[in-house]
C-alpha positions as CSV (number, residue, x, y, z in Angstrom):
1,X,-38.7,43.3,51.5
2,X,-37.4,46.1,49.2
3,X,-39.0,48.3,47.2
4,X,-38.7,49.8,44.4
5,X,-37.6,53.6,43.6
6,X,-39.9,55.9,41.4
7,X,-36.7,55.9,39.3
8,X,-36.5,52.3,38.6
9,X,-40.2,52.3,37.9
10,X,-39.9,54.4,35.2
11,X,-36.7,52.7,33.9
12,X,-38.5,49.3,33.7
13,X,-41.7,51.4,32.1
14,X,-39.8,52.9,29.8
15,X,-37.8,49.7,28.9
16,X,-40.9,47.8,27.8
17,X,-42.0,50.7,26.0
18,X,-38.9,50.5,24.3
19,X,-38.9,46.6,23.6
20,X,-42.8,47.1,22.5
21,X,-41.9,49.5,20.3
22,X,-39.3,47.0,18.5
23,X,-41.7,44.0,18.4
24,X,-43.8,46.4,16.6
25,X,-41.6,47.8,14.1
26,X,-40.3,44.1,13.8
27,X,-44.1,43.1,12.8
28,X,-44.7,45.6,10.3
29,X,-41.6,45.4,8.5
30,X,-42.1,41.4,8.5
31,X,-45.7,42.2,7.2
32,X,-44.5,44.6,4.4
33,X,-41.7,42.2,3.0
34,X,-43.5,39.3,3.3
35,X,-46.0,41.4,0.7
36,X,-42.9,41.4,-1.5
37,X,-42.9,37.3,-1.4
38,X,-46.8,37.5,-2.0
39,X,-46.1,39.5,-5.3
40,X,-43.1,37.2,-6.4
41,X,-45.1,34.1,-6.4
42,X,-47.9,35.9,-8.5
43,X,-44.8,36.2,-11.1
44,X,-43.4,32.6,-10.2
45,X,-46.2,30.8,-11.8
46,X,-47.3,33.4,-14.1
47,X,-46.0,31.0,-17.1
48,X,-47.9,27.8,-15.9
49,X,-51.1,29.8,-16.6
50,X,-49.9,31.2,-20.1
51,X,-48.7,27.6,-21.2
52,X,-50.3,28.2,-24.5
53,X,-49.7,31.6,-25.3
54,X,-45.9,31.4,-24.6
55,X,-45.7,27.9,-26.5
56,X,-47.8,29.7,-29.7
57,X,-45.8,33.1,-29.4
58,X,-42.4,32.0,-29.3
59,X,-43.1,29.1,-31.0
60,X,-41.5,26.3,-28.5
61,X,-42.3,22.9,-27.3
62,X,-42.4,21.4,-24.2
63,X,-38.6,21.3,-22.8
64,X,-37.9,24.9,-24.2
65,X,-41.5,26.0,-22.1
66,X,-39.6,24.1,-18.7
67,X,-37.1,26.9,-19.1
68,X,-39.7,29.7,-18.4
69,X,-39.5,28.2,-14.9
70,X,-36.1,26.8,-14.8
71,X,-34.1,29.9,-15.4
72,X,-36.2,31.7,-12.6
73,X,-35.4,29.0,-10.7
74,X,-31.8,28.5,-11.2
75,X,-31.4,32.2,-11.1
76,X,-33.2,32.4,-7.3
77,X,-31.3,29.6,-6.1
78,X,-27.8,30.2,-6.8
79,X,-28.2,33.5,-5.7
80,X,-29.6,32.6,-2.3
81,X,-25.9,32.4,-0.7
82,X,-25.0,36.1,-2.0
83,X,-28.1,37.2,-0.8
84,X,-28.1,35.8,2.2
85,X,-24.4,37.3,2.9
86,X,-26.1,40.7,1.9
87,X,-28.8,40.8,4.2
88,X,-26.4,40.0,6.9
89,X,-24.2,42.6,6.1
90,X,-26.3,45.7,4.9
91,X,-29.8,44.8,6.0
92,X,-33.7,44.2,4.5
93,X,-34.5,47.3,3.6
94,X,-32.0,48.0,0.6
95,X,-31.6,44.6,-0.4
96,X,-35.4,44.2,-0.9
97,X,-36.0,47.6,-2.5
98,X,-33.4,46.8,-5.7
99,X,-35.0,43.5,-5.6
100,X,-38.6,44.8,-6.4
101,X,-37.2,47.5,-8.9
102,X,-35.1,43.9,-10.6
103,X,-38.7,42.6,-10.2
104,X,-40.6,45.2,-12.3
105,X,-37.8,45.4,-14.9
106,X,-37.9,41.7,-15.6
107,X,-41.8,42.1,-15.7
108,X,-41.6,45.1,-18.5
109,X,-39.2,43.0,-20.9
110,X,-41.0,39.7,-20.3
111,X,-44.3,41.4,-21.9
112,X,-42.7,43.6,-24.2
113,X,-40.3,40.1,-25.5
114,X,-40.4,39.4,-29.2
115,X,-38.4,36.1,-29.2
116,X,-37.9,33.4,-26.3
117,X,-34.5,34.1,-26.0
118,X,-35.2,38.0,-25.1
119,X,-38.0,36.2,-22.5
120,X,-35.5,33.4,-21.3
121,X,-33.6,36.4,-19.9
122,X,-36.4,38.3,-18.4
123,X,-36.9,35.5,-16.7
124,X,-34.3,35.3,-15.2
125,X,-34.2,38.5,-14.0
126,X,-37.6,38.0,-12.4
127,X,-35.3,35.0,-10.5
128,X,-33.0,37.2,-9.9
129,X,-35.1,40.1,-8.1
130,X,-37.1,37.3,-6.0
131,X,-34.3,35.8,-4.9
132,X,-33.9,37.5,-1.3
133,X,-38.3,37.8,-1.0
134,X,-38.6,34.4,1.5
135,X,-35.0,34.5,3.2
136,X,-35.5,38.6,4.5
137,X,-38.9,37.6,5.6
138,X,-37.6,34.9,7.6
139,X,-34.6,36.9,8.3
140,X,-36.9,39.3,10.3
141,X,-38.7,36.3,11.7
142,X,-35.5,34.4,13.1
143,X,-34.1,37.7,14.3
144,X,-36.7,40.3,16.1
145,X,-39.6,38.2,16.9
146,X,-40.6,35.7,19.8
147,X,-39.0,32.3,19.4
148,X,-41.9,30.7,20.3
149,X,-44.1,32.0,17.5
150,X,-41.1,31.7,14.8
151,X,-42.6,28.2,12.7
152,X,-46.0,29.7,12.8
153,X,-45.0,33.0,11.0
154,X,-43.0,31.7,8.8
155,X,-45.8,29.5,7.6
156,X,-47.5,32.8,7.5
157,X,-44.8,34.3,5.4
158,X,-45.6,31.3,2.7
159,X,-48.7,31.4,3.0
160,X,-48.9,35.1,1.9
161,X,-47.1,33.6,-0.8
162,X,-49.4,31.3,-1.8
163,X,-52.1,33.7,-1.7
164,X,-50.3,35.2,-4.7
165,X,-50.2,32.2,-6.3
166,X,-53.8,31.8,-6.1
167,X,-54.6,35.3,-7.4
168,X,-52.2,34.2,-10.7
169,X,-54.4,31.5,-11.2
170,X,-58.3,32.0,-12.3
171,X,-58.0,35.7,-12.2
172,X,-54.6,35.8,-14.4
173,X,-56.7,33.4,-17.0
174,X,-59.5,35.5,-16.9
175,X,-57.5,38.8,-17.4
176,X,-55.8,36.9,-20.3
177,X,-59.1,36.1,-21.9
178,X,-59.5,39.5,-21.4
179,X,-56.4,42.1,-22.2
180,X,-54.0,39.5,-23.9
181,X,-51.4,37.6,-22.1
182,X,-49.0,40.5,-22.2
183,X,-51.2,43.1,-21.2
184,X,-52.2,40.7,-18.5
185,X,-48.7,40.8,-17.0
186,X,-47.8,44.4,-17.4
187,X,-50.8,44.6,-14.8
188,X,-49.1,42.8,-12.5
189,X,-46.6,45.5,-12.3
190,X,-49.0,47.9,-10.6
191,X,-49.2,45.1,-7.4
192,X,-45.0,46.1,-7.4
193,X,-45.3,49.3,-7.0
194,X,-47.9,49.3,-4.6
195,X,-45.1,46.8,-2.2
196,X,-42.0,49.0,-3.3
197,X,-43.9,51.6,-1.9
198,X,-45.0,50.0,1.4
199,X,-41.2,48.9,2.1
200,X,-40.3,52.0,1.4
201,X,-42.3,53.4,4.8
202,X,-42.6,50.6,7.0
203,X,-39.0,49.2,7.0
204,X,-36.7,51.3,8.6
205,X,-33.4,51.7,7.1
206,X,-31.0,50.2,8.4
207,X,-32.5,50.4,11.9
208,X,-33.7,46.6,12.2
209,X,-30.0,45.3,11.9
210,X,-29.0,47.3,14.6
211,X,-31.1,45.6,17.3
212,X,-28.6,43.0,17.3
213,X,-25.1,42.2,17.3
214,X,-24.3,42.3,13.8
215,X,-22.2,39.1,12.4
216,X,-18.4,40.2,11.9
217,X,-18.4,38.3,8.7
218,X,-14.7,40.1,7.9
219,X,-13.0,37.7,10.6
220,X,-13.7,34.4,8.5
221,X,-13.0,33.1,5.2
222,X,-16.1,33.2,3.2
223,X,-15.5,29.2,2.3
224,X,-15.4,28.7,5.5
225,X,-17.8,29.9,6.9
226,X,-19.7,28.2,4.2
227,X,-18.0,24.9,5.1
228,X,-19.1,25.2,8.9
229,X,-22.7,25.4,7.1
230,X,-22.6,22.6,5.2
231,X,-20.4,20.3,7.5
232,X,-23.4,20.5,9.8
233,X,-25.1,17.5,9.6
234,X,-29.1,18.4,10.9
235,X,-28.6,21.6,8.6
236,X,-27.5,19.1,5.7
237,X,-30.4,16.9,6.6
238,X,-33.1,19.0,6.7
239,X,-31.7,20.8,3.6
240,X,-32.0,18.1,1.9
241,X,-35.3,16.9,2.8
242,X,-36.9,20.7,1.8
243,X,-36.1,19.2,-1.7
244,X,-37.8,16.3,-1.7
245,X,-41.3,18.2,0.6
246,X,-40.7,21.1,-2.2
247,X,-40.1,19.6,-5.5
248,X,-43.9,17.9,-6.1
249,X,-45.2,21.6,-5.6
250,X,-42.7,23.3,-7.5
251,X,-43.6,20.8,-10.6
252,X,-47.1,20.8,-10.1
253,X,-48.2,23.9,-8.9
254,X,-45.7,25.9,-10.5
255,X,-45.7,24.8,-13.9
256,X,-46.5,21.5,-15.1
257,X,-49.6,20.8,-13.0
258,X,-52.4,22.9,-15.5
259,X,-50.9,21.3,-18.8
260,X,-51.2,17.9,-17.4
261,X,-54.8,18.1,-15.8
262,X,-56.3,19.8,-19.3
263,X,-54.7,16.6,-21.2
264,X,-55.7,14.0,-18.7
265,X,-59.2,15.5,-17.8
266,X,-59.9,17.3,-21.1
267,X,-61.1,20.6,-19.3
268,X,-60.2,24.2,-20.1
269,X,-57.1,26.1,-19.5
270,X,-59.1,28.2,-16.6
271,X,-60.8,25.2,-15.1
272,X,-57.1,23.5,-15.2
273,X,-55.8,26.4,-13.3
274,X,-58.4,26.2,-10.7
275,X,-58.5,22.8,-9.4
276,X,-54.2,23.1,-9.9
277,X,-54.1,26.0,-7.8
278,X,-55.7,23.4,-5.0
279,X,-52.1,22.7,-3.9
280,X,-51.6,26.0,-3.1
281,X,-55.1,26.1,-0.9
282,X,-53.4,22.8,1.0
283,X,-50.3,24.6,1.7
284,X,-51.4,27.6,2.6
285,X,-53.2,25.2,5.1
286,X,-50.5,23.4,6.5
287,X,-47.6,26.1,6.2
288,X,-49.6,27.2,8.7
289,X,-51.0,24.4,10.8
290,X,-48.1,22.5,11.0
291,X,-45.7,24.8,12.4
292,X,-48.1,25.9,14.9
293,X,-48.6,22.0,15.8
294,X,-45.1,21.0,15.8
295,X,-44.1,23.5,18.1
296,X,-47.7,23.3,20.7
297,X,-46.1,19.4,20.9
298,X,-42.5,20.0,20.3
299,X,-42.4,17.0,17.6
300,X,-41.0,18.9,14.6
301,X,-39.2,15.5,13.3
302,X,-42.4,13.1,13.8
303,X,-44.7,15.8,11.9
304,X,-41.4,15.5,9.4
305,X,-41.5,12.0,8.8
306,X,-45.4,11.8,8.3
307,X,-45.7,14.2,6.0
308,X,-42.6,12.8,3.5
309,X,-44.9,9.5,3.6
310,X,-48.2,11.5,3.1
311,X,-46.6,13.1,-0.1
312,X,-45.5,10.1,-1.8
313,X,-49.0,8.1,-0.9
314,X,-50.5,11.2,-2.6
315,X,-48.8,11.9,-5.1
316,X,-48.7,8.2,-6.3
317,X,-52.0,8.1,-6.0
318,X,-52.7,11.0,-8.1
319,X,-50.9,9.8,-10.8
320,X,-51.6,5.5,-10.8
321,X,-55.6,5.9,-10.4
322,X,-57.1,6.3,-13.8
323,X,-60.4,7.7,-13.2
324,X,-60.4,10.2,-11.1
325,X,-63.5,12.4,-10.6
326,X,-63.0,16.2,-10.4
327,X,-63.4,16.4,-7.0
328,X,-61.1,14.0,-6.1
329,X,-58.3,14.9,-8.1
330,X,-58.7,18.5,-6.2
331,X,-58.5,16.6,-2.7
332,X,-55.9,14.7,-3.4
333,X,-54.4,18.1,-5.0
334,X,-55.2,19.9,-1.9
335,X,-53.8,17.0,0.3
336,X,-50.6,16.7,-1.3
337,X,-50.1,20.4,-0.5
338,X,-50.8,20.0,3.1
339,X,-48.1,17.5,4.0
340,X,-46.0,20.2,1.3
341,X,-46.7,22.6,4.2
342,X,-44.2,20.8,6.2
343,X,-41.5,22.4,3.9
344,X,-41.6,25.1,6.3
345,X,-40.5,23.0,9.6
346,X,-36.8,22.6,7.6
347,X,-36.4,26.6,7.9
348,X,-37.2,26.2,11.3
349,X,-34.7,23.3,12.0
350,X,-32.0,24.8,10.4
351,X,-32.1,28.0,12.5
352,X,-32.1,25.9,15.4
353,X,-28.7,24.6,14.7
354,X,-27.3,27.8,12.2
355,X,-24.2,29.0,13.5
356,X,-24.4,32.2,15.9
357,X,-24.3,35.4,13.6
358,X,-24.8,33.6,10.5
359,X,-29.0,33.0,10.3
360,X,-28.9,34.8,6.8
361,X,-26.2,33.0,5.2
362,X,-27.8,29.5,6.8
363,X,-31.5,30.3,5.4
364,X,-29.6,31.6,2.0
365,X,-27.7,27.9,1.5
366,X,-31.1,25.7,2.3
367,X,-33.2,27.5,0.1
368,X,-30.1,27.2,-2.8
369,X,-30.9,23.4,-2.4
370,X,-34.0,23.8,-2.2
371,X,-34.7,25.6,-4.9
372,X,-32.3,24.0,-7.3
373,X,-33.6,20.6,-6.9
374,X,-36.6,22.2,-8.0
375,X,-35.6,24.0,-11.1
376,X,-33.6,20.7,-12.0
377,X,-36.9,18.7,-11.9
378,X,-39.0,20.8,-13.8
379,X,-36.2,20.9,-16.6
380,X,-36.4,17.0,-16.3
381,X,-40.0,16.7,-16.9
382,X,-39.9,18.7,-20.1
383,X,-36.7,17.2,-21.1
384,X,-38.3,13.5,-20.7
385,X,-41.6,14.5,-22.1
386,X,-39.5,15.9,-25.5
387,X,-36.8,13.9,-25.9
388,X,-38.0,10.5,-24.9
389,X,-42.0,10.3,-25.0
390,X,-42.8,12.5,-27.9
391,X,-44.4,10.4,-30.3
392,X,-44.3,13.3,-33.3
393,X,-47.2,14.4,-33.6
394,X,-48.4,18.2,-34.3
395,X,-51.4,20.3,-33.5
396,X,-52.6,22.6,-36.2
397,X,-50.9,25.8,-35.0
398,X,-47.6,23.7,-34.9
399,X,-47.2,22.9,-31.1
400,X,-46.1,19.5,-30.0
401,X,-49.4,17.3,-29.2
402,X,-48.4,15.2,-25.9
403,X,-51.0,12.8,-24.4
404,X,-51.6,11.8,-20.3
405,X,-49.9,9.1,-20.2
406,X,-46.6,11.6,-21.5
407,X,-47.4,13.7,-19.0
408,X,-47.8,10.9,-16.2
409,X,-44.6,8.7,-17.2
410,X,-42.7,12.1,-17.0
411,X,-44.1,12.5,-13.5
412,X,-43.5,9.5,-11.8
413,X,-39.6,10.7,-11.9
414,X,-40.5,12.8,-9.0
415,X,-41.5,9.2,-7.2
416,X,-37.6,9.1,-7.1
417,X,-36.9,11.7,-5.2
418,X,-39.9,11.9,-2.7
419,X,-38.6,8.1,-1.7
420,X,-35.4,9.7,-1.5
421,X,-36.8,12.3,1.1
422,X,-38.6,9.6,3.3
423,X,-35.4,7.7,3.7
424,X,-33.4,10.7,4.8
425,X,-36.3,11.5,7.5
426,X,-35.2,8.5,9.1
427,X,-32.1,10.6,10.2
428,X,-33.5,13.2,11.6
429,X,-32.1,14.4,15.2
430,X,-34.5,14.3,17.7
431,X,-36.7,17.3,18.5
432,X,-35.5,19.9,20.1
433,X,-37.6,22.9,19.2
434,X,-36.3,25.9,21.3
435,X,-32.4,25.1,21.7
């Protein structure tokens, strides 16, 4: 039996010290970007609150509102890739600093706007600047922090999200009622600075991407490396099905969800937002529970495939059964964002199969798809309710008057796609959590 020197004591002492000390930094600097995510989604569905406002300001009817949260949309998803190849290349820190100072610029010029057109754009600067929030969180997650433990923090990371999205609902109403919508925003602005800030000291620069190899993405054709992506088929799969787990949240949640639930159940705009913002309450559950659950058990797929079945039972059921009481439209609300919660186990699947070196640009492509399906669906609901439901009629200040069963018939298009998403589920290869 040997033993061991005083020297290599101390080595080994001072070598978990040191890989303490990263596990720490790697926490804190998850902690403070995943803030940045939190104060994104407060600006997300800021416009699903202010339906009214916007639609009486700018004078617009229902498909020119969808664009308040298509353009942010559009803008976050196609810019997912570049992102992505940013972060790889040159780190969090700097990438998410510009994207908070893009953040608080859109912010100023969407309050300060004097014609749609002027807010179309500050939209999409607010798209823009959000884009790299979820991919550097789970950047951080994917590269510094215990596999193990990966699903459950990123449902953490959304679920700091959704948090935001619960503090723009009731509150954001109330400080409408308040300060005016614009005013109302502009505070928002404060909850920026407060996370530029905390990046600012708890991310190191440029210290995180150097605790691993970094990815020589010189050596490789950009397209190519793209291609490699793509022509993976789990990554395609689970790519895909992120759409169709996404999309009934990102309509809902996001932006049609209060409009529809004031017209159907005649309540108030703030009441509306409430029992809306249930979705987020079921997410924030199962962003969290499922991850956790899937990886105790190691049946990431099976939790998958029940979940694609639970949201189009739900969400069918939400729209077919006429009289609904209050407090079954919000469980059914906060159900259908449970099995939404599931969205996260896709992020985990495809850094299970991303190519070595190229987590970044993998996380940046799924979310593109994910994200544009969304933006494409809430641009399909207004365009259906305007174009083809629209039966004419005006309210006294000149806004388009749509009734429920508008709003219902434009809905059911999402039954498309969630029927798409359980059929793909079937192709799901088997689990392999920790490959």
């Amino acid at each position: 039996m040997t033993s061991l020197s005083y020297s290599d004591i101390a080595s080994n002492s001072a070598s978990h010290t040191t890989s303490r000390k990263k596990l720490l930094v790697g926490y804190f600097s998850w902690a403070a970007v995943s803030l940045f995510f939190f104060y994104q989604y407060i600006l997300r569905v800021a416009p699903g609150v202010m339906v009214n406002e916007l639609r009486t300001d700018f004078h617009i009817n229902a498909e020119q509102f969808s664009y308040f949260g298509a353009l942010y949309l559009y803008a976050y998803s196609l810019l997912q890739m570049p992102v992505g190849m940013v972060i790889d290349r040159i780190g969090v820190k700097r990438t998410v600093l510009f994207s908070i100072a893009i953040c608080l610029t859109g912010t100023f010029l969407m309050a300060t706007a004097t014609n749609p057109y002027f807010a179309y754009f500050s939209r999409f600067l607010l798209g823009a600047g959000s884009a790299c929030a979820f991919m550097s969180s789970l950047k951080i997650v994917a590269d510094y922090l215990p596999a193990g433990k990966r699903g459950f923090l990123m449902g953490a990371t959304l679920t700091l999200g959704i948090i935001g999205a619960l503090v723009a609902g009731k509150p954001l109403s109330i400080g409408m009622d308040i300060l005016g919508w614009r005013n109302a925003l502009l505070a928002t602005g404060g909850i920026g600075v407060i996370v530029f800030l905390l990046v600012l000291f708890m991310v190191p620069q440029c210290k995180l991407t150097a605790l691993i190899q970094k990815p020589n993405l010189e050596k490789k054709n950009l397209f190519l490396n793209i291609r490699e992506i793509i022509s993976n088929r789990p990554i395609l799969i689970y790519a895909t099905l992120a759409v169709g787990l996404y999309t009934p949240l990102s309509v809902m949640a996001d932006l049609w969800g209060v409009a529809y639930i004031m017209t159907k159940y005649n309540v108030c705009r703030t009441d509306a937002s409430e029992i809306s913002m249930m979705m987020y309450v079921g997410l924030c559950i199962g962003s969290l529970f499922l991850p956790w659950f899937s990886e105790k058990y190691n049946i990431l797929n099976q939790t998958l495939k029940v979940c694609s079945w639970g949201i189009l039972i739900t969400f069918v059921a939400i729209l077919t059964i006429p009289s609904l009481k209050i407090w079954q439209l919000s469980s059914l609300l906060l159900s259908l964002g449970i099995f939404c919660g599931a969205e996260m186990l896709c992020f985990t699947g495809v850094i299970i199969y991303a190519p070595q070196g190229k987590v970044g640009t993998t996380l940046g492509i799924t979310n593109t798809v994910n994200m544009l399906g969304g933006a494409i669906a809430q641009q399909a609901i207004g365009f259906i309710i305007d174009r083809l439901l629209w039966s004419g009629s005006v309210g006294i200040n000149g806004n388009r008057l749509y009734t429920d069963s508008d709003y219902t018939l434009a809905l059911s298009f999402l039954i498309v796609v969630i029927i798409l998403c359980c059929y793909v589920a079937q192709y799901l290869p088997k689990d392999t959590m920790h490959k």
